[in-house]
C-alpha positions in Angstrom: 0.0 0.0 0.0 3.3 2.2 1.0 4.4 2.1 -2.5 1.2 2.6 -4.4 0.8 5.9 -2.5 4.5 6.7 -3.5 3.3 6.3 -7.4 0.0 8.1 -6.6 2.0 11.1 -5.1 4.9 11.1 -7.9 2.0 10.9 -11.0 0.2 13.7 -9.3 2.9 15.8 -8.5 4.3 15.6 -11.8 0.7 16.1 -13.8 -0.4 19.3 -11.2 2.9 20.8 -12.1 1.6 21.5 -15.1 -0.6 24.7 -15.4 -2.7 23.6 -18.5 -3.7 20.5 -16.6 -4.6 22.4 -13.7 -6.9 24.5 -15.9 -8.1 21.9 -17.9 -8.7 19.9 -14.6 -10.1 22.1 -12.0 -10.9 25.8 -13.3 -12.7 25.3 -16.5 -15.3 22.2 -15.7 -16.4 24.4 -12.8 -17.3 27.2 -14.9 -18.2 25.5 -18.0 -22.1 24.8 -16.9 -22.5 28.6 -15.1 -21.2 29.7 -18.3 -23.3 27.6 -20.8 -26.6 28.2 -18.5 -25.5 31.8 -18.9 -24.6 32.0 -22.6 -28.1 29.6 -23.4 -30.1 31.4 -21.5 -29.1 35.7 -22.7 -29.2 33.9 -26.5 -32.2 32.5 -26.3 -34.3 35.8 -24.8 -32.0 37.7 -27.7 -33.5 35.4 -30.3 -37.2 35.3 -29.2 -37.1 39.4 -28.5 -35.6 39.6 -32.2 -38.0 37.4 -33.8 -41.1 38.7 -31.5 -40.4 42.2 -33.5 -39.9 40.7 -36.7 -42.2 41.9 -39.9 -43.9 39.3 -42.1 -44.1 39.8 -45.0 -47.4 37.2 -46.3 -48.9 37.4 -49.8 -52.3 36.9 -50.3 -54.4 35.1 -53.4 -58.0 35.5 -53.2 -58.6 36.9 -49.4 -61.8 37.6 -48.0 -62.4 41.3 -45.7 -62.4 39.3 -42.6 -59.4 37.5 -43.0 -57.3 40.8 -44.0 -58.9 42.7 -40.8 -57.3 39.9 -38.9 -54.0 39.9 -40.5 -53.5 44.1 -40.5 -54.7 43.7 -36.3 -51.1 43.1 -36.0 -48.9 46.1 -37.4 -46.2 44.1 -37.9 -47.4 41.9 -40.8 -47.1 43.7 -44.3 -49.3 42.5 -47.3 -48.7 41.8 -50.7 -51.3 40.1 -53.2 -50.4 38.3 -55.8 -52.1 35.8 -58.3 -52.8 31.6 -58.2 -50.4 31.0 -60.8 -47.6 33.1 -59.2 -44.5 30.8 -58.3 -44.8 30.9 -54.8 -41.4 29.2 -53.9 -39.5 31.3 -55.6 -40.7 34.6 -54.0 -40.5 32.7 -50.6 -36.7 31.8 -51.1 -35.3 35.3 -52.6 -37.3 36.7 -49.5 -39.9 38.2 -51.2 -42.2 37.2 -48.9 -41.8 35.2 -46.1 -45.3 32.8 -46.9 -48.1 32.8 -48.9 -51.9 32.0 -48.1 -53.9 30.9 -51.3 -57.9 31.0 -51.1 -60.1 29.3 -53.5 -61.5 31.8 -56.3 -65.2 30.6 -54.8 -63.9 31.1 -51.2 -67.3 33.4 -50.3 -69.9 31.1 -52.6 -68.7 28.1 -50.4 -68.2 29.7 -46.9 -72.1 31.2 -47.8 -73.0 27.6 -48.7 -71.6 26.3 -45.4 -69.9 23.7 -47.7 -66.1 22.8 -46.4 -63.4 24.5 -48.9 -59.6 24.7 -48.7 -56.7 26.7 -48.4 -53.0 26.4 -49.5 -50.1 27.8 -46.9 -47.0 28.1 -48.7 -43.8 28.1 -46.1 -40.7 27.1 -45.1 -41.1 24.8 -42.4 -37.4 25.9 -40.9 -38.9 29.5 -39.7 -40.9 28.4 -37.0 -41.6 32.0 -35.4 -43.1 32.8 -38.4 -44.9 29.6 -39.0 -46.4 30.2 -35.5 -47.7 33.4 -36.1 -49.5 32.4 -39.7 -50.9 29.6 -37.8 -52.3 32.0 -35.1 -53.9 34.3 -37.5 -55.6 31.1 -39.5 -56.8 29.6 -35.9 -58.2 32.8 -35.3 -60.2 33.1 -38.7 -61.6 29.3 -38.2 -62.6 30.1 -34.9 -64.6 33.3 -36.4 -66.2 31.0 -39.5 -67.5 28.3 -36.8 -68.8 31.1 -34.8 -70.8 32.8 -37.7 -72.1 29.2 -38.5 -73.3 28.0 -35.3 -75.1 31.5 -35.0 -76.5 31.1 -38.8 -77.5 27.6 -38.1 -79.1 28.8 -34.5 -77.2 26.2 -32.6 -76.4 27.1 -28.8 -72.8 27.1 -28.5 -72.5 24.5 -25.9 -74.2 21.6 -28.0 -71.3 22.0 -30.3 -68.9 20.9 -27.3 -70.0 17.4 -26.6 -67.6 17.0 -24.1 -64.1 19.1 -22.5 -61.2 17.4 -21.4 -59.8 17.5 -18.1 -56.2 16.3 -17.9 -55.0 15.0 -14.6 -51.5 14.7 -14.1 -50.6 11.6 -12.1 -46.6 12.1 -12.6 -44.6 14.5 -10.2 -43.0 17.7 -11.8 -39.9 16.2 -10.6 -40.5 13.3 -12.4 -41.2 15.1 -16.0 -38.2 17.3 -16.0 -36.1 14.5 -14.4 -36.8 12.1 -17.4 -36.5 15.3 -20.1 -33.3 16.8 -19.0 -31.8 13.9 -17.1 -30.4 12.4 -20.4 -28.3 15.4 -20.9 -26.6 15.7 -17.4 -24.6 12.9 -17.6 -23.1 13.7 -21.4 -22.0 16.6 -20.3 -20.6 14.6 -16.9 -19.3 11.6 -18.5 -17.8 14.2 -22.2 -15.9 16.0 -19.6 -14.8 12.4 -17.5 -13.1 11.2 -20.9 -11.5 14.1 -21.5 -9.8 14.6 -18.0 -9.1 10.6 -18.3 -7.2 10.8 -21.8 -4.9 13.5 -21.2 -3.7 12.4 -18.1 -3.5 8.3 -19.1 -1.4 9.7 -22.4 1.2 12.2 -20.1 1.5 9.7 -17.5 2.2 6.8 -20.2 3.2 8.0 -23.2 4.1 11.8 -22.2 6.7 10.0 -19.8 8.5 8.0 -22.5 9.2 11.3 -24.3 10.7 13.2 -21.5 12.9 9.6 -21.2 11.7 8.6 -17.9 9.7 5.8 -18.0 13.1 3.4 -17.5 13.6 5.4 -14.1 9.8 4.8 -12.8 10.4 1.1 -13.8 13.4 0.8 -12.0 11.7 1.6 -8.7 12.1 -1.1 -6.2 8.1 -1.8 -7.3 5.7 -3.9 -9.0 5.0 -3.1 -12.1 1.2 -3.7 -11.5 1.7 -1.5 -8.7 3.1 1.1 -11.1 0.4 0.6 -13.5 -2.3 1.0 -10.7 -0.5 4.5 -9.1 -0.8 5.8 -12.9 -4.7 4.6 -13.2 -5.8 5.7 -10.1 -4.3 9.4 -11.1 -5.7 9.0 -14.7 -9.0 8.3 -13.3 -9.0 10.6 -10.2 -8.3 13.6 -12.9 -11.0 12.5 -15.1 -13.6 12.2 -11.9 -12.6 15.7 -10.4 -13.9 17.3 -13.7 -17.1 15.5 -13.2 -17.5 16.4 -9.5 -16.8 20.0 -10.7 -19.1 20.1 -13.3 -22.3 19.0 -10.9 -21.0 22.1 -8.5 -20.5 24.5 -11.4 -24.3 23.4 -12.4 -26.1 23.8 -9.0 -23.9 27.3 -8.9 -25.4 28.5 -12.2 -28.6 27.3 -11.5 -28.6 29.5 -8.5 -27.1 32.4 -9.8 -27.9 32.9 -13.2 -31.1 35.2 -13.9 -33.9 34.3 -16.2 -34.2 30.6 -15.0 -37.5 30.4 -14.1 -38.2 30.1 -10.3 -40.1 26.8 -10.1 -37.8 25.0 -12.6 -34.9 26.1 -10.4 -37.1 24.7 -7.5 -37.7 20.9 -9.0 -34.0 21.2 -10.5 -32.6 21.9 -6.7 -35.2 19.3 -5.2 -33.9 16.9 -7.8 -29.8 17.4 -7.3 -30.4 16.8 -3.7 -27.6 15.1 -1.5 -29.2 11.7 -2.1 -29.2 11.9 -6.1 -25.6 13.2 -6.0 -24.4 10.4 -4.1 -26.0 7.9 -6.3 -24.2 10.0 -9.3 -21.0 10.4 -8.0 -21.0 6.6 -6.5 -21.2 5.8 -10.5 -18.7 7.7 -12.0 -15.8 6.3 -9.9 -15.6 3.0 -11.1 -16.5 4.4 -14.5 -13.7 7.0 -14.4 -11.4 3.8 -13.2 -12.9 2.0 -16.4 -12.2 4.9 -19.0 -8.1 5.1 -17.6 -7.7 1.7 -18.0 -9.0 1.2 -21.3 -6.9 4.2 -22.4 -3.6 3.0 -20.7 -4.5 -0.1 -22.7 -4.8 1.5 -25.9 -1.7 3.9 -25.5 1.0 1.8 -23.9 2.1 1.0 -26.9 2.3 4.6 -28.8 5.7 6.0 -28.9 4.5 9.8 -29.3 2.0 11.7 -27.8 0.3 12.5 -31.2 0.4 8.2 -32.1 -1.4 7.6 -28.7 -3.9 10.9 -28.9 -4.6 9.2 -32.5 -5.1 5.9 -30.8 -7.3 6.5 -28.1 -9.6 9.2 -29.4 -11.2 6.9 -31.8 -13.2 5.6 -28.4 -15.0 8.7 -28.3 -17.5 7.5 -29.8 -18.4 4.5 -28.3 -19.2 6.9 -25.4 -21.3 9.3 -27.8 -23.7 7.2 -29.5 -24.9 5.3 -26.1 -25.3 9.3 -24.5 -27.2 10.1 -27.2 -29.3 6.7 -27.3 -29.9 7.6 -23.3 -31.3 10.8 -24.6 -33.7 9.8 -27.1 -37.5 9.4 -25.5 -38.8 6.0 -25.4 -35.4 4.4 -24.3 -36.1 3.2 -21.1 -33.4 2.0 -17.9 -34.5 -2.2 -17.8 -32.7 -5.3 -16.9 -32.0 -5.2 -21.2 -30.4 -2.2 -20.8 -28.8 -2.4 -17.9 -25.4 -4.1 -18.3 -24.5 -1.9 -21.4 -21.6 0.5 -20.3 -22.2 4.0 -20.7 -25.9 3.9 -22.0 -26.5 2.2 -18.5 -25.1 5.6 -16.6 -27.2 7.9 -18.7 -30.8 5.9 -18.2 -29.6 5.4 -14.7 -29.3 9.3 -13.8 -32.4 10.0 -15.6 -34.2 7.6 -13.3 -32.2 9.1 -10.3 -32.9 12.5 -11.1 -36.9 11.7 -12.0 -36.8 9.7 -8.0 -38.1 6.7 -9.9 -34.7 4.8 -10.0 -34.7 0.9 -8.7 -32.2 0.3 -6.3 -31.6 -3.6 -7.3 -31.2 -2.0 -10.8 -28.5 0.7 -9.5 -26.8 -2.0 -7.8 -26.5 -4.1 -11.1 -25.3 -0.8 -13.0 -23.0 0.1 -10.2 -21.2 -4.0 -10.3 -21.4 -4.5 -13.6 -19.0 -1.0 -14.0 -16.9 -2.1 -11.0 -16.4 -5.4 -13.6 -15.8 -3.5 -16.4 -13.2 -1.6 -14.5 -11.0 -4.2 -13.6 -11.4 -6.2 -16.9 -9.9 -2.8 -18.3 -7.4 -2.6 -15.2 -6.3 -5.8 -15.8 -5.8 -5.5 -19.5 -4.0 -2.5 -19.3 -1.3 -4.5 -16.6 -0.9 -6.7 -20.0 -0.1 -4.6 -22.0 1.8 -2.5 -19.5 3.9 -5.5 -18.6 5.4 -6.2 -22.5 8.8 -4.4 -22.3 9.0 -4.3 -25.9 5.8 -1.9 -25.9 6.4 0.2 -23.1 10.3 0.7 -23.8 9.8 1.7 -27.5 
């Protein structure tokens, strides 16, 4: 145990002198979230105060009085009218106008008829704002026809609604957000992990053959598993610290950045409560031990930092496509799911974060990464151990 500390303290000491690790390590994962929350957050009100003031400019085939009323009520909609066989698409992508509404020539004879006609929208389904708006206008003018209908045909208004719904949610708030936003938490967690992990596994491995003293460290008057462990343990303590950091820096900038709605922040603080942390936290340590031995693995042969950086990024995404698949609605934590490595941790914190997790399921997730770990411990001591590798 003596000598494993005495690797643990010489990897560290040798890594922290280093003021880009320190940075990389410590100062930016704890102000990447404020910063994001901050940055997301001004953009977005930008964007929605931009496009809230925007003019739209709508041509018009064919439109009854009551519909243009409607459309001038708001000032910021300008009008052009054009004919049916005007090339619509065209005018909509050189930004002549922005859409087009199209009524039938006998638009009056059939609304006077009460027969059922049509109308054509032109648009770009990409400008939502504007799509939106249209859509609110149209809505508006239905709404008026039904009205003028039900009053023609002297029915009372309330035998035209046959029956209202009345939702009632049985789910928690805690619960919706939880399984919405939970997916996300852990890519940002587990992103951050693998990056701490691979530059630290690649300085302590391959950075140390360059600066020619890897014969020294294997010298020492200890094992080389030993050796090997004292380097993992640093590899995967500097890709856990990030992680750590970035749940503080989130439950900072939730509490300090503006414009967050109160009760979100509310559920968000009830959900990151010291129970849910735990369970978090209690995941990504054997997962951080997992990610530094598989990269030790995978670099203890490179003779280069660039040969091992070329080597172990690769991996990345075998950690992005299960993040993302954890993210996607309809993929659920179950006893399927739960021994896959990485898409395991990102159903499991969504079911933490919602309070609907199942402990005999955590404790699965939690064993099965403890296995993984030292199956990529263990692996890593192989290919550690072959002098021709390590010595090149």
């Amino acid at each position: 145990m003596r000598d494993l500390l005495i690797i643990i303290k010489k990897e560290l000491s040798e890594l922290l002198r280093d003021k880009k690790t320190i940075i990389n390590s410590i100062v930016l994962p704890t102000l990447l979230v404020p910063i994001l929350l901050f940055g997301v957050m001004k953009v977005t009100k930008m964007i929605e105060k931009k496009e809230q003031h925007k003019t739209i400019k709508i041509g018009l085939v064919n439109a009854p009085k009551a519909f243009l009323h409607l459309i001038k009520t708001d000032t910021l909609n300008t009008i052009s009218t054009f004919s049916e066989g005007d090339d619509f698409k065209s005018l909509i992508d050189n930004k002549t106008i922005h859409t087009a509404i199209v009524f039938p020539s006998n638009w009056k004879t059939q609304m006077d008829s009460l027969n059922i006609s049509s109308i054509k929208i032109y648009r770009n389904s990409s400008k939502n704002n504007i799509n939106q708006r249209v859509s609110k206008v149209i809505t508006a003018y239905n709404t008026q026809l039904k009205e003028d209908r039900i009053a023609q045909l002297q029915i009372p208004i309330e035998k035209m609604k046959p029956f209202t719904k009345n939702y009632i949610e049985v789910g928690e708030q805690k619960e919706l957000i939880g399984k919405r936003i939970g997916g996300f938490i852990p890519y940002l967690f587990i992103l951050t992990m693998w990056g701490g992990c691979l530059l630290a596994a690649i300085d302590l491995v391959t950075g140390e053959k360059e600066r020619k003293t890897i014969e020294t460290t294997l010298s020492l008057p200890v094992s080389k598993f030993k050796v090997l462990l004292g380097k993992a343990f640093v590899a995967s303590f500097l890709g856990f610290i990030p992680a750590v950091l970035n749940l503080l820096g989130l439950i900072i900038g939730l509490k300090i950045v503006d414009d967050i709605p109160d009760s979100f922040k509310l559920v968000i603080n009830e959900m990151l409560n010291f129970e849910a942390v735990t369970l978090i936290l209690l995941l990504l340590i054997p997962f951080s031990l997992f990610l530094s031995g598989l990269i030790i693995s995978l670099v203890a042969g490179a003779s280069t930092f660039k040969e091992a950086q070329s080597k172990a990024t690769p991996i990345i995404m075998l950690i992005i496509i299960p993040l993302v698949l954890a993210m996607m609605p309809g993929i659920e934590l179950s006893w399927s799911t739960v021994l896959i490595p990485v898409l395991n941790i990102g159903l499991g914190v969504k079911e933490i974060m919602a309070g609907t997790i199942d402990m005999m399921q955590y404790v699965v997730i939690l064993l099965s990464l403890i296995a993984f770990a030292i199956g990529t411990i263990y692996f890593s001591y192989k290919k550690f151990s072959d002098e021709n590798a390590i010595l090149k």
